[in-house]
C-alpha positions as CSV (number, residue, x, y, z in Angstrom):
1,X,88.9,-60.3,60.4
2,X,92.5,-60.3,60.8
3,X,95.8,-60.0,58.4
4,X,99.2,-60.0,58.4
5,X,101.8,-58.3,56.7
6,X,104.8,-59.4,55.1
7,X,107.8,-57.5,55.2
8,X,108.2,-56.0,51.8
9,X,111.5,-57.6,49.9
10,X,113.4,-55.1,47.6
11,X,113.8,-55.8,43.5
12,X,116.1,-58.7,43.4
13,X,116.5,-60.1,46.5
14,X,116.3,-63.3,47.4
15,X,114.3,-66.0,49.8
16,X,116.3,-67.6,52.6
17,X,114.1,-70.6,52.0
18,X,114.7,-70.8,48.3
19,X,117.1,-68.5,47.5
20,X,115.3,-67.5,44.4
21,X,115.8,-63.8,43.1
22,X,112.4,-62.5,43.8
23,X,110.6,-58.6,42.0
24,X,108.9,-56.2,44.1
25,X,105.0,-55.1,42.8
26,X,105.1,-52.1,40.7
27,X,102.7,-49.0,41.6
28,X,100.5,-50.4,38.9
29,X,99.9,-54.3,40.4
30,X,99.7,-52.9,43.7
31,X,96.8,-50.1,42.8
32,X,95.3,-53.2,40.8
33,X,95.2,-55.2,43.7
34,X,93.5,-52.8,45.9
35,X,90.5,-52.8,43.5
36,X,89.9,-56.2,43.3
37,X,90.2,-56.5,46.7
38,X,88.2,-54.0,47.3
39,X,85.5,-55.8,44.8
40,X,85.7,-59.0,46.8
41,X,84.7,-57.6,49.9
42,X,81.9,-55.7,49.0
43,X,80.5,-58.5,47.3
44,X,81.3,-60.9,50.2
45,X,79.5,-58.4,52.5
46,X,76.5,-57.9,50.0
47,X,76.4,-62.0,50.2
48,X,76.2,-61.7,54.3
49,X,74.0,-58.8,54.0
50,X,71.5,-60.1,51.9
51,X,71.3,-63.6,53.9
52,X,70.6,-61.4,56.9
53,X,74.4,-62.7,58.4
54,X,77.0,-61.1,60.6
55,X,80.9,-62.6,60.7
56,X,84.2,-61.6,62.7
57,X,86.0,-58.3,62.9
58,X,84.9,-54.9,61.5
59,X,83.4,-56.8,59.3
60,X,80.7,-58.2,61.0
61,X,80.6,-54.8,63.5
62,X,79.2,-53.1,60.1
63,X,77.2,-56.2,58.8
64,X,75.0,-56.1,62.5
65,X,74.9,-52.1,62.3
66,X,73.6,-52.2,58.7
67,X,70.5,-54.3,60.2
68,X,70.0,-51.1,62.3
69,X,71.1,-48.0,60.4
70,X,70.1,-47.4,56.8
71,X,73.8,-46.9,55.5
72,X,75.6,-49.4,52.6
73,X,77.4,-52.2,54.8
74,X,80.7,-50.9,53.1
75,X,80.2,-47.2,54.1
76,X,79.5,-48.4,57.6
77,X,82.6,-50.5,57.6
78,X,84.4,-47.4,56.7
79,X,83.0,-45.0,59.2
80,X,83.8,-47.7,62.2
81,X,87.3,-47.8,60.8
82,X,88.3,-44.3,61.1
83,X,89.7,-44.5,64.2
84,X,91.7,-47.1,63.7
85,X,93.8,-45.3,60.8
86,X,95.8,-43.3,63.3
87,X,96.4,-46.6,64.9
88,X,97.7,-48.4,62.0
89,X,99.7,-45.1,61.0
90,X,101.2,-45.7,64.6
91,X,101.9,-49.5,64.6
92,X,102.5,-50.8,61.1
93,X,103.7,-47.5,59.1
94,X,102.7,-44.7,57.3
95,X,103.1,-47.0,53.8
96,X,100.6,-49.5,55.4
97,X,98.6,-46.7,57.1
98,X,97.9,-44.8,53.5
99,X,96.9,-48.0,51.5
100,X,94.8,-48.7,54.5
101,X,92.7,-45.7,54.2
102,X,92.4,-46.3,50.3
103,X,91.0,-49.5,50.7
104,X,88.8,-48.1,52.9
105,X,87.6,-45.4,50.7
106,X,87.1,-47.7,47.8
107,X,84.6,-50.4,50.3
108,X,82.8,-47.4,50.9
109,X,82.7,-46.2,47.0
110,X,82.6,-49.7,45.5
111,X,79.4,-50.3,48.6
112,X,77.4,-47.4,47.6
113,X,77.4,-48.5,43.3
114,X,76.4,-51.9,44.6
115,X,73.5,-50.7,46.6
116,X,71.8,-48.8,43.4
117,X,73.2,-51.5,41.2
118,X,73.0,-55.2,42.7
119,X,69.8,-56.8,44.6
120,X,69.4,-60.2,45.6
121,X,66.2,-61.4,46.0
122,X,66.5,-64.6,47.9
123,X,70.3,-66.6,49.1
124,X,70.3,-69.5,51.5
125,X,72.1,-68.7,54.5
126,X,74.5,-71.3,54.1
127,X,76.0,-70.6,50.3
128,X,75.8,-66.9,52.1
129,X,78.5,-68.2,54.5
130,X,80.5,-70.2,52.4
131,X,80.8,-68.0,49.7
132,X,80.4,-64.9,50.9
133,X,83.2,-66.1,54.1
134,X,85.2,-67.1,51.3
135,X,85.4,-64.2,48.8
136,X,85.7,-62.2,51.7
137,X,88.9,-63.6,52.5
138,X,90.5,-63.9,49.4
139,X,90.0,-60.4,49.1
140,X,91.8,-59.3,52.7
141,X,94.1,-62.1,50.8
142,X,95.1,-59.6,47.7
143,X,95.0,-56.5,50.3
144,X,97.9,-58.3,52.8
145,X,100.2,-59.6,49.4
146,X,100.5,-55.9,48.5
147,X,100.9,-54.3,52.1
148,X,97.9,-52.9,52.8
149,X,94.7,-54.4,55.0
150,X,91.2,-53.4,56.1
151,X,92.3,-52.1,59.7
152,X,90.1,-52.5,62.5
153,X,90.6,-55.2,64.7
154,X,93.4,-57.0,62.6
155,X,95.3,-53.9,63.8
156,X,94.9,-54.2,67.2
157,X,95.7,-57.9,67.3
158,X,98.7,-57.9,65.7
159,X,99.7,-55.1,68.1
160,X,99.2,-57.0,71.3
161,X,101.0,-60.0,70.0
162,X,103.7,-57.7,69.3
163,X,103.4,-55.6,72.6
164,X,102.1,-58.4,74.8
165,X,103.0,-61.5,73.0
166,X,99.3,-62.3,73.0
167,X,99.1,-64.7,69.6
168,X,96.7,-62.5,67.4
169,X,94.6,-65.5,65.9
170,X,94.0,-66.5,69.3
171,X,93.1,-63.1,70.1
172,X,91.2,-62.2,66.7
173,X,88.5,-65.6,67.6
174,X,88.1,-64.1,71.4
175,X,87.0,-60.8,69.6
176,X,84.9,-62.3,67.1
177,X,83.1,-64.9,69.6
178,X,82.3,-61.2,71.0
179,X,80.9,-59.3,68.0
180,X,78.8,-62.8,67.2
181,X,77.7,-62.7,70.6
182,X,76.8,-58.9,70.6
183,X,74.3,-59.8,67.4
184,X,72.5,-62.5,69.5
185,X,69.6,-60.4,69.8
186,X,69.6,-58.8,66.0
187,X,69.7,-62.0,64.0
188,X,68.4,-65.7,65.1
189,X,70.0,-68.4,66.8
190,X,70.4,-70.2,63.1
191,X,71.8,-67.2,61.3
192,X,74.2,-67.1,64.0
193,X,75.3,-70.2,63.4
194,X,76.0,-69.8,59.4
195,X,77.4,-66.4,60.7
196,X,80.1,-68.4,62.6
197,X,80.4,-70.2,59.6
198,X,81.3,-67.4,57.2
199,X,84.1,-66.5,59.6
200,X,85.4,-69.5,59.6
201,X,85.3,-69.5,55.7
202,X,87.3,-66.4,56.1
203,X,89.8,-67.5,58.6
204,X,90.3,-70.8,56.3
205,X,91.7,-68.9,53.2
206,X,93.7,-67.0,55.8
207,X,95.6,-70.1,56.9
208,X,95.8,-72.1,53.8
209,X,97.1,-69.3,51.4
210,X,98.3,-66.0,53.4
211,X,101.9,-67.7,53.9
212,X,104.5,-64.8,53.5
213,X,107.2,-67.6,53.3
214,X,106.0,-69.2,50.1
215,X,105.6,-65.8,48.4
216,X,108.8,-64.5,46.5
217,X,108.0,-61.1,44.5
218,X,106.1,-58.9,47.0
């Protein structure tokens, strides 16, 4: 799982591309964006969890550890993400760094109510996927329009196309092929398959909607 970050514009300023006066998020839409997308990855994970699934990123690190250790997906994700908080203090700011860690926080909260509120009984693997993909990534959607992210390996990505000019989605689907690979022998071959799928779902919203250039009031 991977986001970017656009570069915050200040109250009133306007798009090069438009020139339309745009207005910065207040403290209010910005906390309110955290939740929900917050909300949307929990329940995107529950989805993976509950089809027995992995996926991409930090994500799908704490979706094949969950099969393993008796910990909330979310709480996992959380605990696997705490050294890259230092990192994202280092490479995209302390601003990006803070909401970073409260999004974190609030996966692992928002996890744990879900796991003594929510069961699924029975989901096919493949509305798992879709759906599950797909809310995932509308929530690391509402996280990246108000400067903030999941960390993990989205961090690291956009670092070495920075550093190294490596292209971070290039680089995010090397690291994910990895993690899918690593779960080979947790979940079957056909779960692997609608696992590569949910990514994909992800990746998808990613590219159709996470455009920076088309967004005015940040």
């Amino acid at each position: 799982m991977t986001t970017t970050t656009p570069t915050r514009m200040p109250t009133g300023s306007k798009t090069p591309e438009t020139g339309v006066t745009g207005t910065a998020h207040s403290l209010v839409e910005d906390g309110y964006a955290l939740v929900v997308g917050c909300i949307l990855l929990v329940l995107g994970l529950v989805l993976l969890h509950a089809a027995g699934l992995v996926t991409g990123g930090i994500a799908g690190v704490a979706l094949l550890l969950s099969y393993l250790v008796p910990l909330p997906v979310g709480v996992l994700f959380t605990v696997i993400n705490i050294p890259f908080f230092l990192f994202a203090h280092r490479v995209m700011g302390a601003r990006f760094a803070v909401k970073t860690v409260l999004v974190n926080v609030g996966i692992a909260a928002i996890s744990a109510v879900a796991k003594l509120s929510l069961t699924i009984a029975t989901v096919h693997p493949m509305f798992a996927a879709l759906v599950g993909g797909t809310v995932i990534g509308m929530g690391i959607l509402s996280l990246a329009r108000h400067d903030a992210g999941v960390g993990g390996t989205g961090v690291v990505t956009l670092w070495l196309q920075r550093r190294r000019g490596w292209n971070a989605g290039r680089t995010q689907i090397a690291i994910d092929v990895l993690i899918l690979a690593a779960a080979i022998p947790v979940v079957s071959i056909d779960r692997l398959g609608w696992s590569a799928l949910s990514a994909a779902a992800i990746s998808l919203i990613l590219i159709a909607w996470h455009r920076p250039d088309r967004y005015i009031a940040r």
